[in-house]
C-alpha positions as a Markdown table, in Angstrom:
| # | Residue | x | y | z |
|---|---|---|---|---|
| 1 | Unk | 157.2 | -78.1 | 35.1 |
| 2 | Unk | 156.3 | -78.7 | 30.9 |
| 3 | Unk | 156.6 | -75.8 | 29.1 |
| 4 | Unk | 154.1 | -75.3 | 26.3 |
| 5 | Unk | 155.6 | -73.3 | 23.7 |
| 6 | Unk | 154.4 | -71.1 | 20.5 |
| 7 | Unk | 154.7 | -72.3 | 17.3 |
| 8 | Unk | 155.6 | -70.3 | 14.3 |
| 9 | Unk | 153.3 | -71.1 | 10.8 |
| 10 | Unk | 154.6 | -74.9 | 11.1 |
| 11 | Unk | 152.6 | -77.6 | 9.8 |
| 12 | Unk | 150.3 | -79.6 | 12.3 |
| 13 | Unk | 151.5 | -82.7 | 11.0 |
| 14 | Unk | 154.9 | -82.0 | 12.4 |
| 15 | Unk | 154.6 | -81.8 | 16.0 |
| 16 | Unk | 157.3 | -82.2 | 19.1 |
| 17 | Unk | 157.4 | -82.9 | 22.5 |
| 18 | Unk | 161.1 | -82.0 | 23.7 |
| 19 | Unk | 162.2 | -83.8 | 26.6 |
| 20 | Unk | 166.1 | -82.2 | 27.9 |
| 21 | Unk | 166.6 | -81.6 | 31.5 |
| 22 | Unk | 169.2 | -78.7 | 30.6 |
| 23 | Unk | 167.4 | -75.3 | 30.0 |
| 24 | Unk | 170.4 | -73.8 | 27.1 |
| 25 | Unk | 170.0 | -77.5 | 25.5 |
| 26 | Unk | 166.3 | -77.4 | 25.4 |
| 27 | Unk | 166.0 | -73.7 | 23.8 |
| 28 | Unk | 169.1 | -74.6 | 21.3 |
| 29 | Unk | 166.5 | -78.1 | 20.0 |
| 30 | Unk | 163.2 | -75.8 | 20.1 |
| 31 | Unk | 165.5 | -73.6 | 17.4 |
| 32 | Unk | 166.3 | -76.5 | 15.5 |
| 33 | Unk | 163.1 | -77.9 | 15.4 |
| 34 | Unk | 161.0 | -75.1 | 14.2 |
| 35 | Unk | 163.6 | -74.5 | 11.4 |
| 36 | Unk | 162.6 | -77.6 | 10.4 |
| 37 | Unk | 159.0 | -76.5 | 10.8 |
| 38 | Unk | 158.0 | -78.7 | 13.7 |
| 39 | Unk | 155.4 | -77.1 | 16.1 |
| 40 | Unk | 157.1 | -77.6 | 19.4 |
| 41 | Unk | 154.5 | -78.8 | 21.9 |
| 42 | Unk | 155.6 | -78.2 | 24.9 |
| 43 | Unk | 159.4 | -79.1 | 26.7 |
| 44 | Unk | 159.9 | -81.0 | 29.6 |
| 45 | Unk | 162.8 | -81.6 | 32.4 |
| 46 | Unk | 161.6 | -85.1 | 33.0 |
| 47 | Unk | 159.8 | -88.3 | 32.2 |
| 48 | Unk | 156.6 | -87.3 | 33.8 |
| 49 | Unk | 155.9 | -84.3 | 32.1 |
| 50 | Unk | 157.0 | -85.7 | 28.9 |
| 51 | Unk | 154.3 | -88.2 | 29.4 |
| 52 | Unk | 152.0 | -85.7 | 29.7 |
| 53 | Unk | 152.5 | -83.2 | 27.5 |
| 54 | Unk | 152.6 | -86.7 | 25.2 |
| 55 | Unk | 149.3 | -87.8 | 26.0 |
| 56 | Unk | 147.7 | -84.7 | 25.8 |
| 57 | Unk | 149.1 | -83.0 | 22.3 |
| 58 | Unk | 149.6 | -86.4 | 20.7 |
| 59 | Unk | 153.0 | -85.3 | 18.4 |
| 60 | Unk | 154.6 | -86.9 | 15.7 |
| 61 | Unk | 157.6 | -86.7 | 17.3 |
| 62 | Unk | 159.8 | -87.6 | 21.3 |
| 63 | Unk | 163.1 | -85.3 | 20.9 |
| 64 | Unk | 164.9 | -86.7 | 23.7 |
| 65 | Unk | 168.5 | -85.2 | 24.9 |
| 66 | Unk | 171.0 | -87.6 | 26.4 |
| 67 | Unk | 169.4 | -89.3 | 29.3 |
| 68 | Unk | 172.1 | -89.2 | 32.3 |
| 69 | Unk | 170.1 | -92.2 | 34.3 |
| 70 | Unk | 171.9 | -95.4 | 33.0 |
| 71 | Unk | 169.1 | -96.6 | 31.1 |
| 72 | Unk | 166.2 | -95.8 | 32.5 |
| 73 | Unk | 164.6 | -93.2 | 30.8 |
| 74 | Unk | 164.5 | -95.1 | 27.7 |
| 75 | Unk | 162.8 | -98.1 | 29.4 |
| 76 | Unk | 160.1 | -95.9 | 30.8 |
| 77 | Unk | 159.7 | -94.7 | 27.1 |
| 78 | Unk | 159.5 | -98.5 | 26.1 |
| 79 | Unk | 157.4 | -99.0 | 28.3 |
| 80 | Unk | 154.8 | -96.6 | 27.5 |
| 81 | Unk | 155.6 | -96.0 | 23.5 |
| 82 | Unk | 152.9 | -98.4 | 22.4 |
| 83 | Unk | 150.3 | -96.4 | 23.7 |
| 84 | Unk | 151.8 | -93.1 | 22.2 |
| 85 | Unk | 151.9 | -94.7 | 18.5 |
| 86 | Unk | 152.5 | -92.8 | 16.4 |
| 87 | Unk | 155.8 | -91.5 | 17.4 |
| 88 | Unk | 159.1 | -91.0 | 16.4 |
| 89 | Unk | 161.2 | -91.0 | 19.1 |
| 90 | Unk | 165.1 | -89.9 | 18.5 |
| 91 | Unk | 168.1 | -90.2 | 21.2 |
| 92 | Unk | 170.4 | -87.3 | 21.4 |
| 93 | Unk | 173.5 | -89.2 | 22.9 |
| 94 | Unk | 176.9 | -88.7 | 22.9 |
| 95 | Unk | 177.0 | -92.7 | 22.6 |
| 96 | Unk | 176.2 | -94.4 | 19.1 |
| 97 | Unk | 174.7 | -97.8 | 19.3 |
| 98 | Unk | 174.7 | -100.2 | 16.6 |
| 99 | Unk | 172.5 | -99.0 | 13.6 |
| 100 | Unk | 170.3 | -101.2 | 13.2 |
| 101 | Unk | 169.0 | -101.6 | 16.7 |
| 102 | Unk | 169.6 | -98.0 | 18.1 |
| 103 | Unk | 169.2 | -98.0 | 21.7 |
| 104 | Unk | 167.7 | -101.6 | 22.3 |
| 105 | Unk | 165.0 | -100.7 | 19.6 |
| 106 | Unk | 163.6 | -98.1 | 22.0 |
| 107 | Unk | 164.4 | -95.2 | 20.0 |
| 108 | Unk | 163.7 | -94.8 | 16.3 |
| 109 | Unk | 167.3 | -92.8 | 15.3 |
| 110 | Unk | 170.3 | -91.8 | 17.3 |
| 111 | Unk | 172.2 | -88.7 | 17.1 |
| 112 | Unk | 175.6 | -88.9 | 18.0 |
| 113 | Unk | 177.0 | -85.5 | 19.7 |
| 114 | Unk | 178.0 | -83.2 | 18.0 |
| 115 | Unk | 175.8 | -84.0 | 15.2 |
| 116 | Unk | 175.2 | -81.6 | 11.9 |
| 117 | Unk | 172.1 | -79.8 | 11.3 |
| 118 | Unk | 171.2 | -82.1 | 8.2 |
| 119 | Unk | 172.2 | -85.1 | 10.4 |
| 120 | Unk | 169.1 | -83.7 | 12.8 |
| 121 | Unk | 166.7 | -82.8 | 9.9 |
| 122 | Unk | 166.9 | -86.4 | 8.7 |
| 123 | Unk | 166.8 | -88.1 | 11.9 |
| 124 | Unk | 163.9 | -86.1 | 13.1 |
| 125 | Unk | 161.9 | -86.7 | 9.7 |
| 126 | Unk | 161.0 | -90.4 | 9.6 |
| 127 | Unk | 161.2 | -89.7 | 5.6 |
| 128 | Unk | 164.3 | -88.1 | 5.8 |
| 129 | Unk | 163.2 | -84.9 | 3.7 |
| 130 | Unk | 164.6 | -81.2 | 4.3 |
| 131 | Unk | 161.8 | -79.0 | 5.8 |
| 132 | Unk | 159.7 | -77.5 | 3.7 |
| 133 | Unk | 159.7 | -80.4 | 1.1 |
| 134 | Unk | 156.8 | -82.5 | 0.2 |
| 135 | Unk | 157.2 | -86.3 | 0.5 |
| 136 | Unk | 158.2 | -88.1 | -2.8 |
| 137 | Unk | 156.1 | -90.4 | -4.6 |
């Protein structure tokens, strides 16, 4: 079942839909996300409630933990990601895929596990800016 969640004085503009089928994983991403001042929209277990809670909150953002399915998670999220523009989807993976097509081109960045917290701020922020900065000229 989606969770929605609470979000804590974050801006509107930075909104996530978290999408990990392990509960500890899910509320260790929520953490990271609101310190870097995303409004978590809700968290989901599986593609269907991702899809959802997608359609329904319209985020910024697809934080999606390492899919166990061989593959295809990420082609349901192809599938579909047209008519979720604009989002940023990133791949949590313990796999890295060549840079400049990470993950077929499904996903817009790839964090390889284990990853360092400004590793996930700048993947996460399609300009690459701490939290809390405004975006350069």
């Amino acid at each position: 079942m989606a969770t929605p969640t609470a979000s804590n004085a974050v801006s509107t503009e930075r909104s996530a839909v978290l999408l990990a089928a392990e509960g500890e994983m899910r509320v260790l991403l929520r953490g990271l996300l609101r310190l870097n001042r995303f409004r978590v929209l809700g968290e989901a277990a599986g593609w269907d409630e991702a899809r959802g809670l997608l359609r329904s909150g319209r985020p910024t953002l697809l934080l999606v933990d390492e899919p166990r399915d061989d593959g295809a998670l990420l082609a349901r999220i192809a599938q579909e990601r047209e008519g979720l523009a604009p989002l940023r989807v990133v791949l949590i993976s313990a796999a890295r895929p060549a840079p400049d097509q990470p993950a077929g081109g499904v996903v817009d960045a790839v964090l390889p596990r284990p990853f360092r917290l400004r590793d996930f701020a700048g993947a996460v922020d399609p300009d690459g800016r701490p939290a809390g900065t405004a975006p350069g000229p």
